[in-house]
VORO-782208 format. One record per residue (C-alpha): x, y, z. Coordinates in steps of 0.2 Angstrom, whole numbers, plus 5000, padded with zeros to 4 digits. Each point is the difference from the previous one (the first is absolute). Layout:
N
[node [X,Y,Z]],
...
//
This chain:
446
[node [4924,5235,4858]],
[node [4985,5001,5010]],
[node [5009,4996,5017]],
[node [5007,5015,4999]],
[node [4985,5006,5008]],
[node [5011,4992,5016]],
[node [5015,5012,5002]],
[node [5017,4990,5006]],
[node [4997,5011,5016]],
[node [4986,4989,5006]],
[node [5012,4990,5009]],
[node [5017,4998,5009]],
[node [4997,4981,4996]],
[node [5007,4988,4985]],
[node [4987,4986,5003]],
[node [4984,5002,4996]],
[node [4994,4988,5015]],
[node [5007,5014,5011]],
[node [4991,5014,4991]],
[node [4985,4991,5000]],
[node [5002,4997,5020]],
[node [5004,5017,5000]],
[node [4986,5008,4995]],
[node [4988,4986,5010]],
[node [4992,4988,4986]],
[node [5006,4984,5005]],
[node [4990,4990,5010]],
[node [5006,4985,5001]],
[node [5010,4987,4987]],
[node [5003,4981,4999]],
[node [5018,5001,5003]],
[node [5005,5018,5003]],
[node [5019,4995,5002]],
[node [5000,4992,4980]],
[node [4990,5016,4994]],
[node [5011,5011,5005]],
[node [5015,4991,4994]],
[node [4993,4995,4983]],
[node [4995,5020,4999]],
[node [5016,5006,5005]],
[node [5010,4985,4988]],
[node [4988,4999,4983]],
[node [4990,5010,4991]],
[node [4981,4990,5000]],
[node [4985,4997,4990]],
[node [4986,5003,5015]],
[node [4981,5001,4996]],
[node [4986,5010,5007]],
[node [4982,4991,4994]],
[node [4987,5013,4996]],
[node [4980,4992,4998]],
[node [4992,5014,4988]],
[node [4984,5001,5011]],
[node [4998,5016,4993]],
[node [5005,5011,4985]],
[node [5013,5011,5011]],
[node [5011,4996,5012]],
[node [4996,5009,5020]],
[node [5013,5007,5011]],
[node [5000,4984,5008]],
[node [5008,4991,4985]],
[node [5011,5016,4999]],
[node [5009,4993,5015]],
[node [5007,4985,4990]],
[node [5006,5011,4986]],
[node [5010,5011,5010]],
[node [5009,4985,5006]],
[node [5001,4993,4983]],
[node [5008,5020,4996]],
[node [5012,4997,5012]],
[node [5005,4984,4996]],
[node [5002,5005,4982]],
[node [5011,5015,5006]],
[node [5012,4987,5009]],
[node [5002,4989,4984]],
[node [4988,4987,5004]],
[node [4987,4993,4984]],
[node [4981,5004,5005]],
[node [4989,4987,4994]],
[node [4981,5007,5000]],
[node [4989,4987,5000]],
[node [4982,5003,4994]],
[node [4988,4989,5005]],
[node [4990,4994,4985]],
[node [4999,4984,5007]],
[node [4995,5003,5017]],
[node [4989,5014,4997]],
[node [4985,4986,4994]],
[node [5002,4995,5019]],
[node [5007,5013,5011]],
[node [5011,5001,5016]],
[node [4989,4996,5017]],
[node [5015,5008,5009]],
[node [4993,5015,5010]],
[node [4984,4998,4995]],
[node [4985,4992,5009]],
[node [4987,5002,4984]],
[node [5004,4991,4985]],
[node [5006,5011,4983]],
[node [4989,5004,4989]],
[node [5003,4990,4984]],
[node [5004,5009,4984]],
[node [4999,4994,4982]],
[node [5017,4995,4992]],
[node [4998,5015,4989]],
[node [4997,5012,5016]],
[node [5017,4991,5007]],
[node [5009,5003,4982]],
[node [4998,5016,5000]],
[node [5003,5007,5017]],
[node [5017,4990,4999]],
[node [5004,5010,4986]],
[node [4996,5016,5009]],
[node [5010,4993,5016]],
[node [5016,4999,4986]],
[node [4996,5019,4995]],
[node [5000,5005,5017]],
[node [5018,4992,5002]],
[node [5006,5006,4988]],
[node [5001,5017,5008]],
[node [5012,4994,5014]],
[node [5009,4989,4994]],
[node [5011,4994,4983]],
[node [4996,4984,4992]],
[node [5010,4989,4988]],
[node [4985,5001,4987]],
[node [5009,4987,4989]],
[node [4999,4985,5014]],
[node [4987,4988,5000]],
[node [4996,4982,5008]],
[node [4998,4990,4986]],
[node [4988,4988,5010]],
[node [5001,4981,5004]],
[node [4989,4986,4995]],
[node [4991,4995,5017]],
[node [5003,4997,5017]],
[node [5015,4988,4998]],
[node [5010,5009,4984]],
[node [5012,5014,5004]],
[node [4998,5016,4991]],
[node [5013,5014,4997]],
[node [5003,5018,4997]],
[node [5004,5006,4981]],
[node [5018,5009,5011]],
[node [5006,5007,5012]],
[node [4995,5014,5006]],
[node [5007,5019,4997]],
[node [5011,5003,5016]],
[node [4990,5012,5012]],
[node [4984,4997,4988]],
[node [4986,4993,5008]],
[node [4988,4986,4991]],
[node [4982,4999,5002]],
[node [4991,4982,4998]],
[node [4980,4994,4999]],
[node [4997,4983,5012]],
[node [4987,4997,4986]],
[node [5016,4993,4988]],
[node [5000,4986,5011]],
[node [4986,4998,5011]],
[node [4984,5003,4988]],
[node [5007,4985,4989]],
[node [5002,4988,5015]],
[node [4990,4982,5000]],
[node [4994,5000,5017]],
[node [5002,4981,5003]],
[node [5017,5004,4997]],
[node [5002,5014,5010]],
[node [4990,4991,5016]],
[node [5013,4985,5000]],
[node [5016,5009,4993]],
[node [4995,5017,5013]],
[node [4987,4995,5012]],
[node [5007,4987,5008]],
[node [5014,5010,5007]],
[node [4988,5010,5011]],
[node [4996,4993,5017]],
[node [4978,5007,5000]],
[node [5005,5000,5021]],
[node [5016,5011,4999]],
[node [4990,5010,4987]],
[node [4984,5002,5011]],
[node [5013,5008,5017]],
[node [5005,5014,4986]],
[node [4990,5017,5005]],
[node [4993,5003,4984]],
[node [4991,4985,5000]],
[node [4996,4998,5019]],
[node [4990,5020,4998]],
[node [4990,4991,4986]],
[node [4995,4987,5009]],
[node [4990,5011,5014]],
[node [4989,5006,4987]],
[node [4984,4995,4994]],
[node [5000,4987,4986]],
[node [5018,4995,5005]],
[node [5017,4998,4989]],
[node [4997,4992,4983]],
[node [5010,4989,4991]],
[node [5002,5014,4986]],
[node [5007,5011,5013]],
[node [5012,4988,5006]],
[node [5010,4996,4985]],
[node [5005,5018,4997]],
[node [5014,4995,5012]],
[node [5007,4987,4989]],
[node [4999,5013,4982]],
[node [5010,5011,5011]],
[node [5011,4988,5006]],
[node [5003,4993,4982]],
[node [5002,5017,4994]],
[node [5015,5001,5008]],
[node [5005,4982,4996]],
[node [5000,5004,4982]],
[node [5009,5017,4999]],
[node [5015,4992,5012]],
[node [5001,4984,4989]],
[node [4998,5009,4983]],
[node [5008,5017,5002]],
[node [5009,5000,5017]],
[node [4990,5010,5009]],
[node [5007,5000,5020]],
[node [4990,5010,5010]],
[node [4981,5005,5002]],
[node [4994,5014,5008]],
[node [4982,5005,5008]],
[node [4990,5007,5014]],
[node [5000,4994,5016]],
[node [4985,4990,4995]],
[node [5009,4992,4988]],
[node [5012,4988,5012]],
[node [4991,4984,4998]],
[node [4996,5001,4981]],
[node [5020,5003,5000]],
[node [5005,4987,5010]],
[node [4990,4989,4989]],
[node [5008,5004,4987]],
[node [5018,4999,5009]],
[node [4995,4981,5001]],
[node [4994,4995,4987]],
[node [5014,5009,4989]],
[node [5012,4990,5012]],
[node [4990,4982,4999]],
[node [4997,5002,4981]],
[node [5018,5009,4993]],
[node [5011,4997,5015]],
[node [5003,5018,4998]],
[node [5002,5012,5017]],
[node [4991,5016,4998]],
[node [4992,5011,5012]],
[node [4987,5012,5005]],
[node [4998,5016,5010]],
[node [4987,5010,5004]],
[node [4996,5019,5002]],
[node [4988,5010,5011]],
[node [4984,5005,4994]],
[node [4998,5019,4999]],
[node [4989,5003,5019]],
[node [4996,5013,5011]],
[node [5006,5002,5017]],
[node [4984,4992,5006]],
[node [5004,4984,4987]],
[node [4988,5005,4986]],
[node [5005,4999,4986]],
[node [5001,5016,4990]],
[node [4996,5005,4982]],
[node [4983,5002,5003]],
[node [4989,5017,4996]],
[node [4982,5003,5000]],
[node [4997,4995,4983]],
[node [5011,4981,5002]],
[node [5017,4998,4996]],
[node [5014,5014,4998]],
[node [5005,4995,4981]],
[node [5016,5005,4990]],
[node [4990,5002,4982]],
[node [4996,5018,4999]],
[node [4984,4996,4994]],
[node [4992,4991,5018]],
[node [5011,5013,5011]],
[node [5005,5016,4996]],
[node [5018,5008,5003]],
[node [4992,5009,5012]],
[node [4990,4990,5008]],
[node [5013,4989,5003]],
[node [5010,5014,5007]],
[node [4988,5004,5011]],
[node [5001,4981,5007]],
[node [5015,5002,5005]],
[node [5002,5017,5008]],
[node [4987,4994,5011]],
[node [5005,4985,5008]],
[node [5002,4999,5018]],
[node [5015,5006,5008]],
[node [5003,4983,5008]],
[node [5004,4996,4981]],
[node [5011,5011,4992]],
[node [5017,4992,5005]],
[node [4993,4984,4993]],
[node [4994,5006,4984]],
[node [5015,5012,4996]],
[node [5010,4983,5004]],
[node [4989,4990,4988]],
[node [4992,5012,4987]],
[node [5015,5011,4996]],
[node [5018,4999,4995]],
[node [5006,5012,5014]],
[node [5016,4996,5009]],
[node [4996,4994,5016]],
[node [5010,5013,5010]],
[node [4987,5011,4989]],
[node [4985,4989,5005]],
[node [5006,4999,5019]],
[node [5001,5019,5001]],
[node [4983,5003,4992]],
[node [4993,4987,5012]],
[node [5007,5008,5014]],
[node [4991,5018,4998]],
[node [4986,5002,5014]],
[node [4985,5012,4999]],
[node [4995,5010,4984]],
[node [5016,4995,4995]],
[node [4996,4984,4995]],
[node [4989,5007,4987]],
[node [5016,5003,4989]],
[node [5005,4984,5001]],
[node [4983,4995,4994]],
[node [5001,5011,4985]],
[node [5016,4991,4994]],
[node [4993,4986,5004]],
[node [4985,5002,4988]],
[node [5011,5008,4988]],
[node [5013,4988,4998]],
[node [4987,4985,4997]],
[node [4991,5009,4987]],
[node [5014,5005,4990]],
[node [5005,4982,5000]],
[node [4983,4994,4995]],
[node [4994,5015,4988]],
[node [5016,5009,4996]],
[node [5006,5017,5007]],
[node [4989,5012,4990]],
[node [4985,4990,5007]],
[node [5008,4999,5017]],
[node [5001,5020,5000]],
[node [4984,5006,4996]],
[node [4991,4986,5013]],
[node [5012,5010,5012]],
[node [4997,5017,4996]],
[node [4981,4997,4997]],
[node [5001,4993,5021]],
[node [5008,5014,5002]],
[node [4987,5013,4992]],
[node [4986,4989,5007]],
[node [5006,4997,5019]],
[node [5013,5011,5006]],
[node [4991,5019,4995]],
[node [5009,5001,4983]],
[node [4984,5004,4992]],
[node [4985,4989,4991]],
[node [5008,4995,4986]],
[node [4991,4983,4995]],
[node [5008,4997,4982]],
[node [5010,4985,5004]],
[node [4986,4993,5013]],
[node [4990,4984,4996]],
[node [4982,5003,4997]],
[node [4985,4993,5004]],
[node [4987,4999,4988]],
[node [4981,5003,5006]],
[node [4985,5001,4989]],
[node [4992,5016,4996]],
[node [4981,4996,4998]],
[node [5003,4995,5019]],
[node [4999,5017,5004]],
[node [4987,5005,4988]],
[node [4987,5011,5006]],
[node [5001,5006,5020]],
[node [5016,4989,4999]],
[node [5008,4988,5013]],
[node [4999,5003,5022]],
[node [5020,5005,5004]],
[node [5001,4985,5013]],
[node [4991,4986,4984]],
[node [5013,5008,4989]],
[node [5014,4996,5012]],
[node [4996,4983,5006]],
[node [4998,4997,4980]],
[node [5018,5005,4997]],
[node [5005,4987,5015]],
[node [5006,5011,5011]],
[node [4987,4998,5016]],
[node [4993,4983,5002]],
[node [4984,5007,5005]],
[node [4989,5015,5002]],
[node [5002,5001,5018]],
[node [5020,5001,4999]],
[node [4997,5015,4984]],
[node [4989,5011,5010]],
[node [5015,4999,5016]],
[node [5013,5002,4986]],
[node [4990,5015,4997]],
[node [4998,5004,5017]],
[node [5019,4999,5004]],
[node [5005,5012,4986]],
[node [5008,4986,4988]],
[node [4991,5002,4986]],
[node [5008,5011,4988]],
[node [4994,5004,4981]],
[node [5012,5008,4987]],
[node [5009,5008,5015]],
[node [4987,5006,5010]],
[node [4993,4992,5016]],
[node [4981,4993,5000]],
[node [4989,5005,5016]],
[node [4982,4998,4990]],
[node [4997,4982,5003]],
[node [4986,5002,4989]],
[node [5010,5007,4986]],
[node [4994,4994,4983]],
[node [5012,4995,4988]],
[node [4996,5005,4980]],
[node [5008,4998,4984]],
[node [5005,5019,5001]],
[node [5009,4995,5016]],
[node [5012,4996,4990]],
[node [5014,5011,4995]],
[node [5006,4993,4977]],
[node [4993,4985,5005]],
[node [5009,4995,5016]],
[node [4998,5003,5019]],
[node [5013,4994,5014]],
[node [4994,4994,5014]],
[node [5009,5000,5016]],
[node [4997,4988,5015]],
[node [5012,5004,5015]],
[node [5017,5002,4996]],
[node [5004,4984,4991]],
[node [4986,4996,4989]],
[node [4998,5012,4986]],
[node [4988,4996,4982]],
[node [4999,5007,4983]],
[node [4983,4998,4994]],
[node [4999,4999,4982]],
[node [4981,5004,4991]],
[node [4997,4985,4987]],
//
């Protein structure tokens, strides 16, 4: 069973609601005193909607599938719900730009890499399916049940890429109020910008809210779940479910993953911190996380691991140097859940060999790949070869690297600020580069 990544330790708590209070993800819900009852008193189909704006999912949607982990563990039915259909328009919540658009065979197949991805954390009843309906007034239905304690994973393309949109407009769209809409945040921060909200924009609001409509008429789904940004799209569909079914459902929403300064994390020099191998390395993404601030540790170990939280309260509690511990659990614990324990292991001792004197041992370190006919003849200026690699922003802030002694290459610090830099620099190929203590490089010859 995949949540027996969650040990029964994780909690002193029976109800889910509490464990997720607990550990700090609820933000806020539409009727937190029904939740919890229903939580405690049933065991719940609940859905998380995923957009597949790309062809892996990011720490940030790893948020939403460790509550969906931990709602699994407790019994309840995870419904994934991949957004086939509202991917061709995408979700203006949190955004001020509008989404790129990608072709429907783009959107296909980063769904079925999303459902690959899931398929790590959770288990899945492979034999359900929703068998579809025939428009916007016909109910569909599932083919059964599903498993108890299996999760199901659906495609709002079954029933929103079919849709006639006269239909929809006078079935959906007159349900929706364009002035209640217009107060909601994620439409208000679009207005401010140059060009304005469109009319494309605006019904994405009234796909997610039928999306929801659907699943609880057609397969009792009770409950969705999103990020904080997500409240009015759920309350939409909260509504609408109610006016169209006469069916009570609810919503609650979950922090977003931030710092202690309220940005959001999961961000690294090169874009997003991934969970496909492939984007991010083990160690790299390691390496994330033994970094973070110490401001942060308490809430990451809260969010991000499976600790118990008189584990996570004692680790949050260590001052000084101290803390550094805790951060190495910390990044341990997440890879391991992510890329599996062996991964998890040599991401930790490669830190180890890397940053804490054990030695240059750079085997299990990501590489950078640099071209060697750069370097051809009297090769590349030290400070150029630096700022190529982006770790200096300008020649100006190299030569003061330089200058401050935190340049290091293969080990050894750099003093010649006009050093040049060959192909037989280069020790099999590869050279590790070192700026300060936190930002190390190894550069691979192409």
């Amino acid at each position: 069973m995949k949540y027996d990544f969650i040990p029964d330790s994780v909690s002193e708590h029976t109800n889910v609601y509490d464990v997720l209070k607990e550990r700090g993800f609820i933000e806020q819900s539409t009727d937190e005193e029904k939740v919890r009852e229903l939580l405690q008193n049933e065991k719940v189909k609940f859905y998380i909607g995923f957009d597949p704006t790309a062809d892996c999912l990011h720490v940030g949607h790893f948020m939403q599938v460790i509550i969906m982990m931990y709602m699994q563990k407790f019994g309840h039915t995870p419904v994934v719900l991949l957004g086939g259909g509202t991917g061709f328009v995408g979700d203006p919540s949190g955004r001020t730009d509008m989404r790129q658009m990608m072709t429907a065979e783009t959107i296909e197949s980063n769904c079925e890499a999303f459902k690959k991805l899931f398929d790590r954390f959770l288990d899945f009843d492979e034999d359900w399916k929703y068998e579809g309906n025939n428009g916007v007034f016909e109910p569909g239905h599932e083919n059964k049940e599903p498993e108890p304690g299996k999760a199901i994973s659906v495609n709002n393309a079954r029933w929103l890429l079919p849709l006639n949109y006269i239909d929809f407009i006078r079935e959906i769209g007159s349900c929706f109020n364009v002035n209640t809409m217009l107060r909601a945040e994620c439409f208000k921060q679009r207005m401010d910008r140059e060009g304005g909200l469109t009319m494309f924009e605006l019904n994405y609001m009234l796909m997610q809210s039928y999306d929801f409509m659907v699943m609880a008429r057609d397969f009792d789904v009770k409950i969705e779940f999103g990020g904080n940004d997500q409240w009015s799209n759920i309350i939409g569909g909260v509504d609408l479910t109610r006016k169209k079914t006469g069916k009570e459902v609810y919503g609650m929403t979950f922090s977003l993953l931030t710092n202690s300064e309220g940005k959001k994390m999961g961000k690294t020099q090169k874009g997003a911190l991934w969970l496909d191998a492939d984007k991010t390395t083990p160690y790299e993404f390691y390496q994330y996380w033994r970094n973070v601030g110490d401001a942060d540790v308490e809430k990451c170990l809260r969010m991000l691991t499976f600790l118990p939280m008189d584990e996570v309260r004692r680790l949050a509690s260590l001052e000084g140097q101290e803390i550094n511990k805790a951060k190495e659990i910390l990044a341990f614990e997440v890879t391991k859940l992510v890329h599996g324990e062996d991964e998890a292991k040599k991401a930790q001792e490669a830190a180890r060999a890397a940053f804490s004197g054990g030695g240059t041992d750079i085997s299990a370190m990501p590489t950078t790949p640099f071209e060697a006919a750069k370097l051809a003849g009297e090769g590349m200026g030290v400070v150029n070869f630096i700022k190529e690699l982006g770790l200096v922003p300008s020649n100006r802030e190299g030569f003061m690297t330089i200058e401050q002694g935190g340049l290091k290459i293969d080990g050894e610090k750099v003093t010649d600020k006009k050093l040049q830099i060959t192909a037989d620099s280069f020790k099999d190929g590869k050279m590790l580069v070192e700026k300060g203590k936190k930002k190390k490089v190894v550069v691979e010859l192409v």
